[in-house]
C-alpha positions in Angstrom: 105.8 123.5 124.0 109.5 123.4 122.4 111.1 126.9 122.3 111.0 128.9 119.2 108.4 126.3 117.0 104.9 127.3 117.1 102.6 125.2 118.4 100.2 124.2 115.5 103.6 123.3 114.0 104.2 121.0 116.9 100.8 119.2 116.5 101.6 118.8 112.9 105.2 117.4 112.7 103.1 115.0 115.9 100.0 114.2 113.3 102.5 113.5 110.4 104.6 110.8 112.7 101.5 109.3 114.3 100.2 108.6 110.0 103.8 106.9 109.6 103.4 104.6 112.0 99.8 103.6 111.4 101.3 102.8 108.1 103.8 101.4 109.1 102.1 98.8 111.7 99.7 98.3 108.9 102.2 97.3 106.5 104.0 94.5 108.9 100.8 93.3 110.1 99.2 93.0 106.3 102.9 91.2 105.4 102.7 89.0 107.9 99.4 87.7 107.6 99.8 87.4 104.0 102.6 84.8 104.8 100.5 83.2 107.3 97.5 83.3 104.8 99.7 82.1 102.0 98.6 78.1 102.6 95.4 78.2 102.9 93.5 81.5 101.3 95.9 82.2 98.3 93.6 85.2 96.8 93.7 87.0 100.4 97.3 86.2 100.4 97.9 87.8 97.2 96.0 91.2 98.3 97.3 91.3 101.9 101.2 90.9 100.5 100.4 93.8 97.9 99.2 96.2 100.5 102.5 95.5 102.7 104.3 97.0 99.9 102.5 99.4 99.4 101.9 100.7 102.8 105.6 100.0 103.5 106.4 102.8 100.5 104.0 105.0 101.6 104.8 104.8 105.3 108.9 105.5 104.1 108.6 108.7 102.3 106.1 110.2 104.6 108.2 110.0 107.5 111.7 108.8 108.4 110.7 107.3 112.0 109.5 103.9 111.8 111.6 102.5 109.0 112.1 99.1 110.1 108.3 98.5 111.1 108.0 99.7 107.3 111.1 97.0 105.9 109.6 94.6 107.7 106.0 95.2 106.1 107.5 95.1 102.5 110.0 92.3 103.4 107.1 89.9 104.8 104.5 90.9 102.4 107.0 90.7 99.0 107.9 87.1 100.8 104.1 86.5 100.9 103.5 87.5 97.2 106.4 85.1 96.2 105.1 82.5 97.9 101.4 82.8 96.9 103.1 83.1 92.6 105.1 79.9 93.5 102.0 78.1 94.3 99.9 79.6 91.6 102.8 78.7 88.8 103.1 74.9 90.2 98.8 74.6 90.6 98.9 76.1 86.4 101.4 73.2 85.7 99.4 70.4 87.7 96.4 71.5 86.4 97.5 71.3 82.6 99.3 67.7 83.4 95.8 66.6 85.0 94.0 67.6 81.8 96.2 66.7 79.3 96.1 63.3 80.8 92.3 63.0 81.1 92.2 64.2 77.4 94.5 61.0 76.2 92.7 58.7 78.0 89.5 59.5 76.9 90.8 60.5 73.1 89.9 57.6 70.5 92.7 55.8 68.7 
């Protein structure tokens, strides 16, 4: 016990540091994966990348310990979410050159 803070303050400031870096961890593990996901499950990507954010946020004003665990959440996860747009924007403009050819090769003349 610290001198001169009261115990049940003790185990608070402890509870408050040990939520920070659960959200913290959660917010570089959730980026990560939503880079690693990016490929292959775009949808997951998408969600995983916006819960990095937000967990990064959350995780930066509740505490000031674990900042870069935090950065490094919303860093991977707004990296995932570029990523997973890129893709999406490029498959939209495939998609409409595919169709608009099929429809001129089937229109009559």
């Amino acid at each position: 016990m610290q001198a001169g803070i009261p115990y049940a303050r003790q185990y608070k400031d402890n509870a408050v540091t040990k939520t920070g870096l659960g959200f913290a961890a959660v917010s570089l593990v959730c980026g990560i994966l939503s880079i690693l996901f990016c490929f292959l499950l775009a949808p997951l990507s998408f969600i995983l990348g916006i819960l990095g954010i937000v967990f990064g946020v959350v995780s930066k004003t509740k505490t000031t310990e674990y900042r870069g665990l935090a950065t490094g959440g919303i860093v991977c996860g707004t990296i995932g979410l570029l990523i997973v747009v890129f893709f999406m924007i490029i498959g939209v403009i495939i998609a409409t050159e595919a169709l608009r050819a099929l429809f001129y090769a089937f229109a009559p003349l």
